[in-house]
N, CA, C and O atoms as a CHARMM CRD file, in Angstrom:
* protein
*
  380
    1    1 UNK  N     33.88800  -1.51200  62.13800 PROA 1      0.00000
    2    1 UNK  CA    33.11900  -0.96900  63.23500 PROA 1      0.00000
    3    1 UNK  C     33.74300  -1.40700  64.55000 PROA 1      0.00000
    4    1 UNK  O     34.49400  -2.37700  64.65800 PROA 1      0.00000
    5    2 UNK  N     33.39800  -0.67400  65.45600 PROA 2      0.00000
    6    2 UNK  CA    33.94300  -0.92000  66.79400 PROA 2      0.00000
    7    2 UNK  C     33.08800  -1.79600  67.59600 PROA 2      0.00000
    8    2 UNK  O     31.91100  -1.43800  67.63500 PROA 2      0.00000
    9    3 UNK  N     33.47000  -3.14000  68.41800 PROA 3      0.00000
   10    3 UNK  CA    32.33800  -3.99500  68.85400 PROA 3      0.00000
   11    3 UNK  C     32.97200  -3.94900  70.15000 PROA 3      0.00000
   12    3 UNK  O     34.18800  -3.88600  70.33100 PROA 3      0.00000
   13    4 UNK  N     31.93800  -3.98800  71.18000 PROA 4      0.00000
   14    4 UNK  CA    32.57100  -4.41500  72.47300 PROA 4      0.00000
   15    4 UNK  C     32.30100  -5.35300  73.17900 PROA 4      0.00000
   16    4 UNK  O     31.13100  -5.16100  73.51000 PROA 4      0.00000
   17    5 UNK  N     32.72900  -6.47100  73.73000 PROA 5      0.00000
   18    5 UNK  CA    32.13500  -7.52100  73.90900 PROA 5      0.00000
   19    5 UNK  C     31.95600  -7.75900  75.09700 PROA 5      0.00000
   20    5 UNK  O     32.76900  -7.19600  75.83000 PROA 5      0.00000
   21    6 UNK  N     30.94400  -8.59400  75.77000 PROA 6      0.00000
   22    6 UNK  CA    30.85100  -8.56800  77.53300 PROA 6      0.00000
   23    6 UNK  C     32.05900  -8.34900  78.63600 PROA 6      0.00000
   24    6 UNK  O     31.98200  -7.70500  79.68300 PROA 6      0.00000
   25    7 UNK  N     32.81400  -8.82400  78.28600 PROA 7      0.00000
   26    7 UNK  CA    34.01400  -9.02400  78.73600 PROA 7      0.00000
   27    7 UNK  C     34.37300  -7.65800  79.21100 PROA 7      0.00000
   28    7 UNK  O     34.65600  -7.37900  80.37700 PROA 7      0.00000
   29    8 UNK  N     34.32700  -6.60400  77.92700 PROA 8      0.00000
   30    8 UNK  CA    35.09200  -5.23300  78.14800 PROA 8      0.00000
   31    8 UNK  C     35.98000  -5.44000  77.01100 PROA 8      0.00000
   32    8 UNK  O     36.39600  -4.37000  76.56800 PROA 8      0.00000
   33    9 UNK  N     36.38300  -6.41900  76.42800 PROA 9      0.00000
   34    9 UNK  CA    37.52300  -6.37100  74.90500 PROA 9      0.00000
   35    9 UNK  C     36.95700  -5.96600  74.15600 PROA 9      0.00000
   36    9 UNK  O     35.95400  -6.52600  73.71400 PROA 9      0.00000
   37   10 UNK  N     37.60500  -4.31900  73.54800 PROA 10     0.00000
   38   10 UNK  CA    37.16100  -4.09300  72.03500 PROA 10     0.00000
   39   10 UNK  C     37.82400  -4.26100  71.15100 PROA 10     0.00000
   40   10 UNK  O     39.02900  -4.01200  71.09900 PROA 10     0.00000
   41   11 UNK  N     37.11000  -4.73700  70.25700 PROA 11     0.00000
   42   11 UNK  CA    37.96500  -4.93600  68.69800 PROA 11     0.00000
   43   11 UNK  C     37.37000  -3.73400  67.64900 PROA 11     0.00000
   44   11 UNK  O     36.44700  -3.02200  68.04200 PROA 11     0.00000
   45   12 UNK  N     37.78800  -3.60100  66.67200 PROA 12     0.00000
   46   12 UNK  CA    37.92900  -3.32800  64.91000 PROA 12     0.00000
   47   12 UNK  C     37.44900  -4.33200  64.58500 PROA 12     0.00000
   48   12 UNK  O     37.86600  -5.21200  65.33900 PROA 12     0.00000
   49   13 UNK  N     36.69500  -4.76700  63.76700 PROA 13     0.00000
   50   13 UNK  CA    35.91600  -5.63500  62.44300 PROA 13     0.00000
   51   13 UNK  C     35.47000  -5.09000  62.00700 PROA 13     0.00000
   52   13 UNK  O     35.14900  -3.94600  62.32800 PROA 13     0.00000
   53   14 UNK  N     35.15200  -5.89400  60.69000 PROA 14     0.00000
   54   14 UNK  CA    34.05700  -5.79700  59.77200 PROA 14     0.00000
   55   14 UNK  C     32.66500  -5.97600  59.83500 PROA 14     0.00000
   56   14 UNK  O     32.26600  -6.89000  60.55700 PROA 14     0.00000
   57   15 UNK  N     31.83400  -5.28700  59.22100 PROA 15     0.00000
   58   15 UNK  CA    30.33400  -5.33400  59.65100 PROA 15     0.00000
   59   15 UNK  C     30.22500  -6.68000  58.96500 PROA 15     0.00000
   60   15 UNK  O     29.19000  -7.19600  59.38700 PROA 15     0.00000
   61   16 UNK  N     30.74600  -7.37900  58.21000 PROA 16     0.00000
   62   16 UNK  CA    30.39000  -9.10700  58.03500 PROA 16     0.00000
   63   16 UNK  C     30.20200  -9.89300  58.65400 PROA 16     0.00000
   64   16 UNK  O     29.69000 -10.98100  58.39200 PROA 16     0.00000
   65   17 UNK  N     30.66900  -9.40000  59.81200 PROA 17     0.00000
   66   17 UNK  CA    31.54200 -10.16900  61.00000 PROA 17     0.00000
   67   17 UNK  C     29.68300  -9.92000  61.84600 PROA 17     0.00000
   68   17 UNK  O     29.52100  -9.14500  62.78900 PROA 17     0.00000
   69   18 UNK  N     28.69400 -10.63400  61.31800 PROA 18     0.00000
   70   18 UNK  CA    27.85500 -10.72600  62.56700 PROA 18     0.00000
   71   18 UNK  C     27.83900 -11.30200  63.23100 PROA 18     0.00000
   72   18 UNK  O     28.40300 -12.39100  63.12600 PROA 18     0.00000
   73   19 UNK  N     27.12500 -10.89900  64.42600 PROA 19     0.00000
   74   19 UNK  CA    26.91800 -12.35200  65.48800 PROA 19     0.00000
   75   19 UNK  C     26.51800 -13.81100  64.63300 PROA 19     0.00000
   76   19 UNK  O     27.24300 -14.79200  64.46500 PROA 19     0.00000
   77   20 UNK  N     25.38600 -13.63600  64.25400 PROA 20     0.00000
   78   20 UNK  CA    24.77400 -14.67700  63.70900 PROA 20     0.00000
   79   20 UNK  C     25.81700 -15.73600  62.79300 PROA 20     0.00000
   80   20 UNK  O     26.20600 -16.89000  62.97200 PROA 20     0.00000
   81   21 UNK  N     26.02600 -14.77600  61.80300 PROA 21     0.00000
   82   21 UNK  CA    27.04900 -15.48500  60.88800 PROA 21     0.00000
   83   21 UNK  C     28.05200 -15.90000  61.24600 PROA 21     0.00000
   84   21 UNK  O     28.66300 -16.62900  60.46500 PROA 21     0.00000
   85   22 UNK  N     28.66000 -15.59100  62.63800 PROA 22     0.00000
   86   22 UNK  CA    29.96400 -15.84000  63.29500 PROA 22     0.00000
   87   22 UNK  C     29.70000 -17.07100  63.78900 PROA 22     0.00000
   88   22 UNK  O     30.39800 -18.04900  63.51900 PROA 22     0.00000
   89   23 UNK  N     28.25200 -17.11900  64.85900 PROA 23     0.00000
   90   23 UNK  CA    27.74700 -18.35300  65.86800 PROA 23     0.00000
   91   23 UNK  C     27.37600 -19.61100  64.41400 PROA 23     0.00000
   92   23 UNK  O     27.63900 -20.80900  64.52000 PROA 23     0.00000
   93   24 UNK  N     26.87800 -19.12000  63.42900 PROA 24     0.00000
   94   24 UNK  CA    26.66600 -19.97800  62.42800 PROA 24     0.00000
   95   24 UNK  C     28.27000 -20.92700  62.11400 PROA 24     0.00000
   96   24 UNK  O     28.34100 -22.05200  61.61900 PROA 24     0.00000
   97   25 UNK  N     29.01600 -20.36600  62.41500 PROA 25     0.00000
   98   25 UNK  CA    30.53400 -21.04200  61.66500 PROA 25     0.00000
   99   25 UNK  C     30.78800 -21.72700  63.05600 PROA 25     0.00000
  100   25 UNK  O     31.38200 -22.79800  63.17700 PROA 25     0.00000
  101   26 UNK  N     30.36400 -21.12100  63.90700 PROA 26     0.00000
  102   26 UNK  CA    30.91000 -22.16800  64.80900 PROA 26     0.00000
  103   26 UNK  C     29.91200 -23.40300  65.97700 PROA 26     0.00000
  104   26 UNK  O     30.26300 -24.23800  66.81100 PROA 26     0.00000
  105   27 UNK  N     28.55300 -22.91800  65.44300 PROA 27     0.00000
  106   27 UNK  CA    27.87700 -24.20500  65.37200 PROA 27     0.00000
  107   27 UNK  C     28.34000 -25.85400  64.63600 PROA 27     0.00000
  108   27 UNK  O     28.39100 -26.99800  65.08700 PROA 27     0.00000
  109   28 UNK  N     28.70800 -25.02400  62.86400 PROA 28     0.00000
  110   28 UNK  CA    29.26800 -25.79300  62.45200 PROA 28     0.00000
  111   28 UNK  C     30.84500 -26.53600  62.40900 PROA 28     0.00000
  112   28 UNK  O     31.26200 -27.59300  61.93600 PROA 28     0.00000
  113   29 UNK  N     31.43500 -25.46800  63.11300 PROA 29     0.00000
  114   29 UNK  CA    32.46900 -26.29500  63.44100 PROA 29     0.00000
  115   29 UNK  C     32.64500 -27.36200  64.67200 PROA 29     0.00000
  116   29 UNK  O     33.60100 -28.11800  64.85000 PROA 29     0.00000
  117   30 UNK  N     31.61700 -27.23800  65.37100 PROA 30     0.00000
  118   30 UNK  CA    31.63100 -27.60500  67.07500 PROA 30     0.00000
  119   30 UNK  C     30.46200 -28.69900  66.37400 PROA 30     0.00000
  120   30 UNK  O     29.76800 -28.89900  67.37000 PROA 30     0.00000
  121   31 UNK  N     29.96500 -29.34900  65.50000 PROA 31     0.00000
  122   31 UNK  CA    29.13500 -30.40900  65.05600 PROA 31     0.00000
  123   31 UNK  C     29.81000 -31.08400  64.44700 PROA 31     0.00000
  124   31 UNK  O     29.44000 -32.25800  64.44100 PROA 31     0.00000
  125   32 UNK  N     31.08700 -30.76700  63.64600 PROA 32     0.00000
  126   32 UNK  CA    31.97600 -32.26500  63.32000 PROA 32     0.00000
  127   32 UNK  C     32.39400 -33.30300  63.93300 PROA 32     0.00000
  128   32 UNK  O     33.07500 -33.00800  64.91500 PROA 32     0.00000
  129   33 UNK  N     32.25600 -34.48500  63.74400 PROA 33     0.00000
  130   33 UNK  CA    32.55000 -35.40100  64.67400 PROA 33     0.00000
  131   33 UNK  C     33.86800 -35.13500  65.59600 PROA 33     0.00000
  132   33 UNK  O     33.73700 -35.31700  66.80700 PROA 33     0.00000
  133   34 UNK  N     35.27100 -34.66900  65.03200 PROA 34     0.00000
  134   34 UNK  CA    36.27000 -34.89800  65.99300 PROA 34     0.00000
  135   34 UNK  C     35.91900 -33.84300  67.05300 PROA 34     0.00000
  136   34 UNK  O     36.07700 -34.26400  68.19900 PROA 34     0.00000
  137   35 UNK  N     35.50600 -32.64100  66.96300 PROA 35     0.00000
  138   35 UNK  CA    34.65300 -31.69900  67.60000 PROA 35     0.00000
  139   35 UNK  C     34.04100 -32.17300  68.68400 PROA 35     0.00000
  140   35 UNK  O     34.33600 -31.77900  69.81200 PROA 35     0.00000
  141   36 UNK  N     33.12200 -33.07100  68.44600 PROA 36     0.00000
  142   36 UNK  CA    31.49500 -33.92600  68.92600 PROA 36     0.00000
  143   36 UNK  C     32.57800 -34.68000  70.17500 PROA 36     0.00000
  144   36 UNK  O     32.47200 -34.61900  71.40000 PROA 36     0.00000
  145   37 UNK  N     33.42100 -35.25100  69.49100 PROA 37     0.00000
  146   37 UNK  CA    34.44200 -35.98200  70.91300 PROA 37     0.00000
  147   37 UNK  C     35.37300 -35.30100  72.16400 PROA 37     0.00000
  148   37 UNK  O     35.41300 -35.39100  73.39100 PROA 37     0.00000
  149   38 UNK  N     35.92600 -34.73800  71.34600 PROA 38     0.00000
  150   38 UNK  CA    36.96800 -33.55700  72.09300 PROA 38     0.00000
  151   38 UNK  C     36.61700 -32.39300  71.97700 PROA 38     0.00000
  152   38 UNK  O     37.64700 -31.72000  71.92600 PROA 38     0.00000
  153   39 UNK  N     35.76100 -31.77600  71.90700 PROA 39     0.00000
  154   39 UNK  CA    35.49100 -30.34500  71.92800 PROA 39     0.00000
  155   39 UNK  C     36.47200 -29.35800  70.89100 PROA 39     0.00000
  156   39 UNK  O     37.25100 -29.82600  70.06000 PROA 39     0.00000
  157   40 UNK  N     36.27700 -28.08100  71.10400 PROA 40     0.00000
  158   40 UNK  CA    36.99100 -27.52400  70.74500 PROA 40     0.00000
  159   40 UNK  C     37.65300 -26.04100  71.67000 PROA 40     0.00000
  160   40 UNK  O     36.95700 -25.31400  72.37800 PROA 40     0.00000
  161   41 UNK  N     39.30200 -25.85300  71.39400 PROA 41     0.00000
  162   41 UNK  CA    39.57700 -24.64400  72.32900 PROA 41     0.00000
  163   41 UNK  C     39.74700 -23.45200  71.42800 PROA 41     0.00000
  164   41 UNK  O     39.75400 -23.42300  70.19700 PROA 41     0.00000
  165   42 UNK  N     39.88000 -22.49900  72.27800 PROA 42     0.00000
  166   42 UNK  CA    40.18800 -21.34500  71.25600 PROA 42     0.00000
  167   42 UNK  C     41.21600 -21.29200  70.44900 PROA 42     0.00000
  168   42 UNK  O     41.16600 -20.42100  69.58100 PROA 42     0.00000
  169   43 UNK  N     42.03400 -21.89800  70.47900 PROA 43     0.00000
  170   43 UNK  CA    43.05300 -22.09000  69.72300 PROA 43     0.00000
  171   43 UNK  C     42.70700 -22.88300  68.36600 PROA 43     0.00000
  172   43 UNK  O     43.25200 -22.75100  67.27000 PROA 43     0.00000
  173   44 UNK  N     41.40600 -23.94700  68.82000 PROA 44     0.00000
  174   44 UNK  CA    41.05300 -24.45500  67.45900 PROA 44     0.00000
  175   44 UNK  C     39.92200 -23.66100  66.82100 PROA 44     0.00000
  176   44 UNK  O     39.54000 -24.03200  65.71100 PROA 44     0.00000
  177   45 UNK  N     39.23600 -22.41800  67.50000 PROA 45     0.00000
  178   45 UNK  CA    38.53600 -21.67100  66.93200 PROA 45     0.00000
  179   45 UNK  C     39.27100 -20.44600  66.16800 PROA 45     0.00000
  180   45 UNK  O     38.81800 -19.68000  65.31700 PROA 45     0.00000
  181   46 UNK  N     40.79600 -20.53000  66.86700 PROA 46     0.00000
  182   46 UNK  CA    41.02000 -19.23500  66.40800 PROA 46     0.00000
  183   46 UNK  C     41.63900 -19.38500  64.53900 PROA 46     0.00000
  184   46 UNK  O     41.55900 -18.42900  63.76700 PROA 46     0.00000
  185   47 UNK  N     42.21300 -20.74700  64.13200 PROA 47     0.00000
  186   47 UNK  CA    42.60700 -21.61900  63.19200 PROA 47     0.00000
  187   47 UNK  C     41.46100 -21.69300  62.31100 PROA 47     0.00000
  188   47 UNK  O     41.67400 -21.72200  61.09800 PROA 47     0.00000
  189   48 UNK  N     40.55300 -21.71900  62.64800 PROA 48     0.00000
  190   48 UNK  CA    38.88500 -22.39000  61.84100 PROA 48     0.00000
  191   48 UNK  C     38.55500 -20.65900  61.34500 PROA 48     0.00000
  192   48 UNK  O     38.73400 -20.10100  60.26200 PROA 48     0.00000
  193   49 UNK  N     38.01800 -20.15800  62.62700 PROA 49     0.00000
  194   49 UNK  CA    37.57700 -19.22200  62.04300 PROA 49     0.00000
  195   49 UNK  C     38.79800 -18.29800  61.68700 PROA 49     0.00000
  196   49 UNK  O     38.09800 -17.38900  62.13400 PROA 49     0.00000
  197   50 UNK  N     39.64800 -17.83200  61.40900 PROA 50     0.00000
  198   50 UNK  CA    40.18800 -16.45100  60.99700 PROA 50     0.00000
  199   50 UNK  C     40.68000 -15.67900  62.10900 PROA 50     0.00000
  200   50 UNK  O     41.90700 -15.60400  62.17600 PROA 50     0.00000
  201   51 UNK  N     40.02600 -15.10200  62.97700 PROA 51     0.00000
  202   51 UNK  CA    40.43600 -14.26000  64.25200 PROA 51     0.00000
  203   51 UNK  C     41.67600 -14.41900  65.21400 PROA 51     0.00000
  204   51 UNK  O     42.50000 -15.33400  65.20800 PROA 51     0.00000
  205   52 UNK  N     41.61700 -13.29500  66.05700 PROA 52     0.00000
  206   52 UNK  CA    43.12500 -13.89800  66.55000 PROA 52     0.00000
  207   52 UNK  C     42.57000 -14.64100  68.05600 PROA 52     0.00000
  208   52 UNK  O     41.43500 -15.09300  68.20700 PROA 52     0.00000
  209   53 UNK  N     43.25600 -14.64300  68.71800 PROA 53     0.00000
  210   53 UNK  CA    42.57900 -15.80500  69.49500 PROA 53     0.00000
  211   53 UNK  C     42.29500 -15.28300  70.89000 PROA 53     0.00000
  212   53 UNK  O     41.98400 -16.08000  71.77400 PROA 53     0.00000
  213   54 UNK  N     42.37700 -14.10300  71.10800 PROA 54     0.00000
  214   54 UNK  CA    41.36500 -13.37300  72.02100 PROA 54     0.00000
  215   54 UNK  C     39.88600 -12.91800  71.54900 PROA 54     0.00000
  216   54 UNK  O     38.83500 -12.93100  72.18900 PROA 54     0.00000
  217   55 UNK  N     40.16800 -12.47800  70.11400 PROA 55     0.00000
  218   55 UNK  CA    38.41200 -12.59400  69.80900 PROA 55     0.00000
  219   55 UNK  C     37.92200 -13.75600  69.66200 PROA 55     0.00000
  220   55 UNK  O     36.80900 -13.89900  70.16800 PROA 55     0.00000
  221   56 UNK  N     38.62500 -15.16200  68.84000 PROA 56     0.00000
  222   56 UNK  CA    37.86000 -16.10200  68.98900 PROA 56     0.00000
  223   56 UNK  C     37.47000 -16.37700  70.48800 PROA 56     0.00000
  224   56 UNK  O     36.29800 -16.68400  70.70700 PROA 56     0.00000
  225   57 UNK  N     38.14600 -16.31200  71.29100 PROA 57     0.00000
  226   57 UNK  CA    37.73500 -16.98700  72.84700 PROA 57     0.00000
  227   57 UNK  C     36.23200 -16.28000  73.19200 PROA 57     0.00000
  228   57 UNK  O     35.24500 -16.76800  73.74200 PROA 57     0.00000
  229   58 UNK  N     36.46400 -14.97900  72.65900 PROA 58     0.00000
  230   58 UNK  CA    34.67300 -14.01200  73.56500 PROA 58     0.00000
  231   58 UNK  C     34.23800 -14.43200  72.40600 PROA 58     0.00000
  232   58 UNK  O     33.38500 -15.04700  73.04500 PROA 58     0.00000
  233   59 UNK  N     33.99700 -14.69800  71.31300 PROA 59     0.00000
  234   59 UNK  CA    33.03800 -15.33800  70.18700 PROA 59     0.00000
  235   59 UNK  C     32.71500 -16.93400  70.93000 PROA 59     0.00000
  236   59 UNK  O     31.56300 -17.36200  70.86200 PROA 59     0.00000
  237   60 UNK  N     33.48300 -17.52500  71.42700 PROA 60     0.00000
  238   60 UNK  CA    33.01000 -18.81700  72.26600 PROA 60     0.00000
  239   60 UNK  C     32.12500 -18.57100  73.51900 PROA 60     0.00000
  240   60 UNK  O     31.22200 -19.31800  73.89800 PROA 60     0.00000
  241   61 UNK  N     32.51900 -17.41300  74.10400 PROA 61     0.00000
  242   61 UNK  CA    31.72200 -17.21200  75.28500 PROA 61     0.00000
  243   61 UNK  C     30.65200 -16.87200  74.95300 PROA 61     0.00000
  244   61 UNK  O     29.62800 -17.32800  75.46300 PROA 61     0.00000
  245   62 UNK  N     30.67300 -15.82100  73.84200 PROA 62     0.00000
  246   62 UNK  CA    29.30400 -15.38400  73.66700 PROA 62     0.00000
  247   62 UNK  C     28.32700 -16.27600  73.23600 PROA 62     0.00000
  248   62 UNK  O     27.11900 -16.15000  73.44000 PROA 62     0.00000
  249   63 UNK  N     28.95400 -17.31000  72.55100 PROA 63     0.00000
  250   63 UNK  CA    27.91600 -18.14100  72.16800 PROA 63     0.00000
  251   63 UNK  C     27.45300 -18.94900  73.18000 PROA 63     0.00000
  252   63 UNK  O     26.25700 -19.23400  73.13100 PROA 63     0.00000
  253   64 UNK  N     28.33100 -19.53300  74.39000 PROA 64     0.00000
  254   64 UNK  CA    27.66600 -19.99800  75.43700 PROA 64     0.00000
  255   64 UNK  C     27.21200 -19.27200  76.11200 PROA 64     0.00000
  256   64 UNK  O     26.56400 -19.80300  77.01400 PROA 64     0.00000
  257   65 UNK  N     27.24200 -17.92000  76.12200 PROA 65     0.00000
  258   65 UNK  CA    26.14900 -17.16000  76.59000 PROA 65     0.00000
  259   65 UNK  C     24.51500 -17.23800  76.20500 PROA 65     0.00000
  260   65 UNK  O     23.53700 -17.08600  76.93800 PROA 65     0.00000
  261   66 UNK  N     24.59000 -17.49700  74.94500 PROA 66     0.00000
  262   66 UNK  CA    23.60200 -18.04100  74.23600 PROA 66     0.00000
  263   66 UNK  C     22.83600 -19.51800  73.95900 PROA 66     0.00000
  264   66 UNK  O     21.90100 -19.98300  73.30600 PROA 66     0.00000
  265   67 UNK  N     23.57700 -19.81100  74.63300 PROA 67     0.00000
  266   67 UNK  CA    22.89800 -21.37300  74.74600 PROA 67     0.00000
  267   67 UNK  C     23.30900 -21.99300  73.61200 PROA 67     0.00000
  268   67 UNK  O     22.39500 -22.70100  73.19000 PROA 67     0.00000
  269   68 UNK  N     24.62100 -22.05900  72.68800 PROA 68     0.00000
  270   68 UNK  CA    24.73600 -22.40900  72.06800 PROA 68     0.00000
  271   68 UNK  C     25.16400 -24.00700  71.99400 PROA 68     0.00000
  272   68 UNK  O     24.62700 -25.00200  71.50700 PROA 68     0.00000
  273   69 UNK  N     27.05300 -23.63300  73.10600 PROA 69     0.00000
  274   69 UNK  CA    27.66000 -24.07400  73.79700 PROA 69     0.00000
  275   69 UNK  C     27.94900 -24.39000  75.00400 PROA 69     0.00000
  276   69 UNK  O     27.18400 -23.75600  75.73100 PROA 69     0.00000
  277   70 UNK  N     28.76700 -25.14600  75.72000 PROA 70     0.00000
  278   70 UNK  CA    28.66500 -25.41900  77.06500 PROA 70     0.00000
  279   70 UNK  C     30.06700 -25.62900  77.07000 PROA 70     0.00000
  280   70 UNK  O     30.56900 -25.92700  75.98700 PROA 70     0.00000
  281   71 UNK  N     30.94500 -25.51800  78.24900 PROA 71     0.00000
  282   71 UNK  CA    32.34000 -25.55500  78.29700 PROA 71     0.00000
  283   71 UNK  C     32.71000 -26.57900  79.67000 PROA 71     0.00000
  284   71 UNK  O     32.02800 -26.84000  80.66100 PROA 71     0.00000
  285   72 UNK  N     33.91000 -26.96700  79.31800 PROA 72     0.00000
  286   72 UNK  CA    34.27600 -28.06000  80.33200 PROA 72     0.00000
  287   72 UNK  C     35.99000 -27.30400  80.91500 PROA 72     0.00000
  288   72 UNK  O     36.88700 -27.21100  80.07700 PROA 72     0.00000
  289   73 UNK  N     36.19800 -26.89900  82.16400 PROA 73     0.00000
  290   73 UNK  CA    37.12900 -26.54200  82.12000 PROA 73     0.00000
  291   73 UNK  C     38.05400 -28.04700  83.01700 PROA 73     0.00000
  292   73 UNK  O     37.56000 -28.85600  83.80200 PROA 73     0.00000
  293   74 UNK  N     39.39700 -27.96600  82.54400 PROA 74     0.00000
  294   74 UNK  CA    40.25600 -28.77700  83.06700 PROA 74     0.00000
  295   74 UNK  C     41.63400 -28.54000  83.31300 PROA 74     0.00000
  296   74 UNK  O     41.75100 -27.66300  82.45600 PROA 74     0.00000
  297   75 UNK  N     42.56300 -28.61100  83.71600 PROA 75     0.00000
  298   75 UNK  CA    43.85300 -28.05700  83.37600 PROA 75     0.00000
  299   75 UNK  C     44.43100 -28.13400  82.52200 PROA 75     0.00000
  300   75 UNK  O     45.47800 -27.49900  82.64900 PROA 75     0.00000
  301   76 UNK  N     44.28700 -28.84600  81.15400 PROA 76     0.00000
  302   76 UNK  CA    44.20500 -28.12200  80.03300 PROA 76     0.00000
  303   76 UNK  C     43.65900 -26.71500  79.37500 PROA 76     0.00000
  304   76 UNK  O     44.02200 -26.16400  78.33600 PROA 76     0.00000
  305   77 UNK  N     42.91900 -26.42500  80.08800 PROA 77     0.00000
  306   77 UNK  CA    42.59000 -25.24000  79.66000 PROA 77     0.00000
  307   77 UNK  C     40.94300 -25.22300  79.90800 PROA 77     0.00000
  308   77 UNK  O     40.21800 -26.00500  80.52200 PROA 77     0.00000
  309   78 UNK  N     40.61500 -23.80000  79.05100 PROA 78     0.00000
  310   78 UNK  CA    39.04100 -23.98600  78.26500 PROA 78     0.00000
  311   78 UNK  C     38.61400 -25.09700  77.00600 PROA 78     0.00000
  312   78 UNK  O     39.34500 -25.36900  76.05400 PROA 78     0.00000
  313   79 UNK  N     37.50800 -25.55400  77.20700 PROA 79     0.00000
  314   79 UNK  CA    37.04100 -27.00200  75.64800 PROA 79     0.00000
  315   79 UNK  C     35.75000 -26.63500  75.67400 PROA 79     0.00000
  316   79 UNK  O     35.04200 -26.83400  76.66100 PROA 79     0.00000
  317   80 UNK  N     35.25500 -25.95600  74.38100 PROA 80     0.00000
  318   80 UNK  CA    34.01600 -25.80700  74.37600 PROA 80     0.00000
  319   80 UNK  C     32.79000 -27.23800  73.14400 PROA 80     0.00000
  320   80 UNK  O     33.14500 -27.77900  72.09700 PROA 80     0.00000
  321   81 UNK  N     31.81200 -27.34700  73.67800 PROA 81     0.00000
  322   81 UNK  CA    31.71000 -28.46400  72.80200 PROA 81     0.00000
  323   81 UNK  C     29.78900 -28.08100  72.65500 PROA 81     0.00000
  324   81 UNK  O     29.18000 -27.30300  73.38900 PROA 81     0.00000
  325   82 UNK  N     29.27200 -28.78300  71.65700 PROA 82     0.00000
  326   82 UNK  CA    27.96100 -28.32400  71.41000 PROA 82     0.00000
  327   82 UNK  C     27.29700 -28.63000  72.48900 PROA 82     0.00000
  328   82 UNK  O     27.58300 -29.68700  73.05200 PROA 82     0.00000
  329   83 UNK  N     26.22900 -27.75300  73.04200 PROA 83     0.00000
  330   83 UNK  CA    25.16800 -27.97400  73.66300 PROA 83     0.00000
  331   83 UNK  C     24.31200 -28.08300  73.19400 PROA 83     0.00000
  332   83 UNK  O     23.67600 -27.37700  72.41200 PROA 83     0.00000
  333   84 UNK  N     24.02000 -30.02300  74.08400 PROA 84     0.00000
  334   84 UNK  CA    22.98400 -30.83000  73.72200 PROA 84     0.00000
  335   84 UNK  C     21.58500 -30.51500  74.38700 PROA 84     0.00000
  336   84 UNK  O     20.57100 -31.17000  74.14800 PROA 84     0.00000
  337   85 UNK  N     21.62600 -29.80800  74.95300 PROA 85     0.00000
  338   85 UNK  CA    20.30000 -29.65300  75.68300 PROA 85     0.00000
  339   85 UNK  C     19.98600 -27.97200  76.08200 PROA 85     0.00000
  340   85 UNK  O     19.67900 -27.56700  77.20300 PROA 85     0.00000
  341   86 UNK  N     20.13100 -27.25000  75.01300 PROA 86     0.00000
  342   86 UNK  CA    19.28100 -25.95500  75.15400 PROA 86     0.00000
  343   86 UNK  C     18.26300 -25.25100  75.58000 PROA 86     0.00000
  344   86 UNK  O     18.20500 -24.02300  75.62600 PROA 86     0.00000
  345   87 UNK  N     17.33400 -26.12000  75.94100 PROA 87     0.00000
  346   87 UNK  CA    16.42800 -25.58600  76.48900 PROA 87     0.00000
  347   87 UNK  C     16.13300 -25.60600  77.99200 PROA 87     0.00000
  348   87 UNK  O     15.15700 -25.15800  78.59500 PROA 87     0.00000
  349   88 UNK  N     17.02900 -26.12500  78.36300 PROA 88     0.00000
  350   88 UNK  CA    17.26000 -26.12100  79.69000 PROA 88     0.00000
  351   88 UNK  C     18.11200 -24.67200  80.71500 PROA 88     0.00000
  352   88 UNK  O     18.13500 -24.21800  81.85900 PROA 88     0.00000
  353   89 UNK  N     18.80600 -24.39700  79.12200 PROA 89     0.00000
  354   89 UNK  CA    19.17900 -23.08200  79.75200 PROA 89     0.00000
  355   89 UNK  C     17.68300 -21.84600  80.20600 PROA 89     0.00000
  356   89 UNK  O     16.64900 -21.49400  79.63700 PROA 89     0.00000
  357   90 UNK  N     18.44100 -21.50200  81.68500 PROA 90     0.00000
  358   90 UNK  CA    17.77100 -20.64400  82.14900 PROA 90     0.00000
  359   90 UNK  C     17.87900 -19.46700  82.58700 PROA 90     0.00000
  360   90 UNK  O     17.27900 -19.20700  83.63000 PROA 90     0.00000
  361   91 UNK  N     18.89900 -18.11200  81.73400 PROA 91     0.00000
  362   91 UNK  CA    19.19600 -17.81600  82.39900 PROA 91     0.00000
  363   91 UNK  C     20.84000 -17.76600  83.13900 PROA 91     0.00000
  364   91 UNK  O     21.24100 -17.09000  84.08700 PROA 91     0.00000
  365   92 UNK  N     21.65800 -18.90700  82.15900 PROA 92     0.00000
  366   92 UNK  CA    22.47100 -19.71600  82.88000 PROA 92     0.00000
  367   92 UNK  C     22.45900 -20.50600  84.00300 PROA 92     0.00000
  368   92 UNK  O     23.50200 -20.65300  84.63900 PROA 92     0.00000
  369   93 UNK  N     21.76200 -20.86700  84.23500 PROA 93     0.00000
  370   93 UNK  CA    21.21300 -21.92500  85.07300 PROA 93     0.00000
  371   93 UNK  C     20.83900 -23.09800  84.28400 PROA 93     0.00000
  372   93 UNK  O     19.99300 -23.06800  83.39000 PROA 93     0.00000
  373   94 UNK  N     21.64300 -24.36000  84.72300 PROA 94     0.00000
  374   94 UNK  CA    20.93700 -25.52500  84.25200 PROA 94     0.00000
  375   94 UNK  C     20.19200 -26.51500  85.41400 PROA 94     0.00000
  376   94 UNK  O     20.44000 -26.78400  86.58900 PROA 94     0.00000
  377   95 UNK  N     19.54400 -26.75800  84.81400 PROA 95     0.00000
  378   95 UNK  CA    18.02900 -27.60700  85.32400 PROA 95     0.00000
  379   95 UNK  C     18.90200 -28.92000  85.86500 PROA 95     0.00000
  380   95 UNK  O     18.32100 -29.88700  86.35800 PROA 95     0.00000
């Protein structure tokens, strides 16, 4: 199926490929301890999950769109790492 993602990038996937089940793999990958310390970039999402590494990156956004994740940018790059405090999202706005 054809997905389009906020961004404006469309891909080809598979209808397996849900949101849910996608944000599910990478809840759990972004809860392993080396994760929990250093975050993770798209490059380590794109390795974990399967995808190439422009869809993993909007599968990261989207999930911090969602209050999943929260991102730290540095000149290293993008590091996305679990968000500890969800309910604070507002909107994108934090409290």
């Amino acid at each position: 199926m054809l997905r389009k993602f906020d961004s404006g990038v469309m891909v080809i996937q598979n209808k397996t490929h849900s949101d849910d089940e996608v944000f599910s793999r990478i809840k759990s990958f972004v809860s392993k301890p080396n994760a929990l310390r250093i975050g993770i970039s798209a490059s380590n999402a794109e390795m974990t999950l399967g995808f190439a590494l422009t869809v993993a990156k909007e599968y990261l956004l989207a999930a911090e769109g969602k209050g999943l994740l929260c991102r730290d940018v540095s000149p290293d790059g993008f590091c996305f790492y679990i968000n500890l405090f969800p309910e604070n999202n507002l909107d994108g706005r934090y409290l």
